[in-house]
C-alpha positions in Angstrom: 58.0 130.9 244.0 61.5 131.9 242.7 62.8 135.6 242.2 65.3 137.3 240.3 66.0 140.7 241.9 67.9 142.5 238.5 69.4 145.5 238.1 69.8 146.2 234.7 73.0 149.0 233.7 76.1 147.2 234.3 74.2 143.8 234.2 71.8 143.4 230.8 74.1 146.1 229.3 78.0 147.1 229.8 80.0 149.6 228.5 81.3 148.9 225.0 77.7 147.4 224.2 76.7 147.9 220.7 74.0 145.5 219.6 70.9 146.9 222.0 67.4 146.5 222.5 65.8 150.1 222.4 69.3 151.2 223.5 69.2 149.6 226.7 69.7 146.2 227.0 72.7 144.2 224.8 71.0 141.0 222.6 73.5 139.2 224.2 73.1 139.4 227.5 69.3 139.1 227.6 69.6 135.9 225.4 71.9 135.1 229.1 69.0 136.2 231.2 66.6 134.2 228.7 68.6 130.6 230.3 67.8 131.4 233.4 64.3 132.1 232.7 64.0 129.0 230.7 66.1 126.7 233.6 64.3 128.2 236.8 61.1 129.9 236.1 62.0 132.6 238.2 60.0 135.9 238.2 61.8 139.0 237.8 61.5 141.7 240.4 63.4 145.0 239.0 65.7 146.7 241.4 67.1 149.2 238.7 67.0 153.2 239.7 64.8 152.8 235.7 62.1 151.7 237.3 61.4 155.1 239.0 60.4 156.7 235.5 56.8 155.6 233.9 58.9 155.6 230.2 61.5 153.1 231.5 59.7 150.9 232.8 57.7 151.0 229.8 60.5 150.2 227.9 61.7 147.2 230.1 58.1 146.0 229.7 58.5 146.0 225.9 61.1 144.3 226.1 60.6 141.5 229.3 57.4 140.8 227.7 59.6 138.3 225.1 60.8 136.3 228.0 56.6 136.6 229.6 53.1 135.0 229.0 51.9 137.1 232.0 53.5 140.6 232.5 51.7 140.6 236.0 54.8 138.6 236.8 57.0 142.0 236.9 56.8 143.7 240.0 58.5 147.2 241.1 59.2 146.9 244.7 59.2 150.6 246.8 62.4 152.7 246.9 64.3 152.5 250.0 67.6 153.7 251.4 69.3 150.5 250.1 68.2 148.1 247.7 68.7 145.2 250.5 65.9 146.9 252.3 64.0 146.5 249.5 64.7 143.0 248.5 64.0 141.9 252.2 60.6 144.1 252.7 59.4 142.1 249.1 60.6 138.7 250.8 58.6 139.6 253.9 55.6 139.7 252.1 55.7 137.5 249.5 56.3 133.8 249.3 59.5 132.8 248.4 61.2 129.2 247.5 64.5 130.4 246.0 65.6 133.8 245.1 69.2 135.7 243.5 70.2 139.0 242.7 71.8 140.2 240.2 73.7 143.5 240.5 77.0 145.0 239.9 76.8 147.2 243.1 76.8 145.5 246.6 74.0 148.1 247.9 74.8 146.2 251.3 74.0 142.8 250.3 77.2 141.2 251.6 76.6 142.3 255.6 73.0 140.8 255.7 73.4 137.5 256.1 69.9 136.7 255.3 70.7 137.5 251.8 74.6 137.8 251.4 74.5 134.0 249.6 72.1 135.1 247.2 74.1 137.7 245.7 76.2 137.4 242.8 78.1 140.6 242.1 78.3 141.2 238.5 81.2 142.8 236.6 80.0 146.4 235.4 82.7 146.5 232.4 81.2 142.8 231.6 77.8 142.6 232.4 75.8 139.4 232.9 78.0 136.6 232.1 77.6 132.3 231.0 79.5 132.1 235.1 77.0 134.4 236.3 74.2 132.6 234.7 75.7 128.9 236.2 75.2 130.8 239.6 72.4 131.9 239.2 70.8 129.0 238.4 72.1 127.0 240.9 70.8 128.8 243.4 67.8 129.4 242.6 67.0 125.5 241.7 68.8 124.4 245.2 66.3 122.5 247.6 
């Protein structure tokens, strides 16, 4: 199995984003998260501080289910202190081939070394890029 652990403001939109899906995530870069999808079959566990409100994760729903035949493949992992708690409590319990995340905060990703080289830090004034999606999918299809 392959996860995507995505946060989703500063990645799937940026500032200056106009062109947005119920006014959260740009066209562009989900068509960007779309070529991951498509290259690695990667589920898509959200870390975002949106997933703590029933609406927004409605919302991200609405709009994942595009990329979905089976929304059962969307998890919300439990909060925790850091998101890297999180990430590795999911890992723990779940098997796991490849896996990446993709935020624009280091919530203490970088120290653990377990995870440190899955990490791609994202440009908040960018969001998600074509580089970031090369990354992305190289680690995750690595054997």
């Amino acid at each position: 199995m392959k996860y995507i652990f995505l946060d989703i403001d500063g990645v799937l939109n940026a500032p200056g984003d106009t062109d947005l899906i119920e006014g959260v995530i740009s066209k562009e870069k989900y068509a960007l998260l779309k070529q991951i999808m498509f290259n690695t079959k990667a589920r898509v566990i959200i870390i975002s501080s949106r997933k703590k409100y029933e609406d927004e994760r409605n919302t991200l729903l609405r709009i994942l289910d595009d990329i979905y035949y089976d929304l059962s493949f969307i998890s919300y992992v439990d909060n925790f202190r850091y998101r890297k708690d999180e990430i590795k409590c999911f890992l723990s319990q779940n098997r796991c081939d490849s896996f990446v995340i993709l935020d624009d905060i280091d919530s203490n990703y970088t120290i653990d070394d377990k995870i440190s080289n899955n990490f791609i830090l994202i440009n908040g004034i960018l969001g998600l890029t074509l580089e970031d999606v090369r990354k992305a999918i190289k680690i995750l299809n690595k054997k």
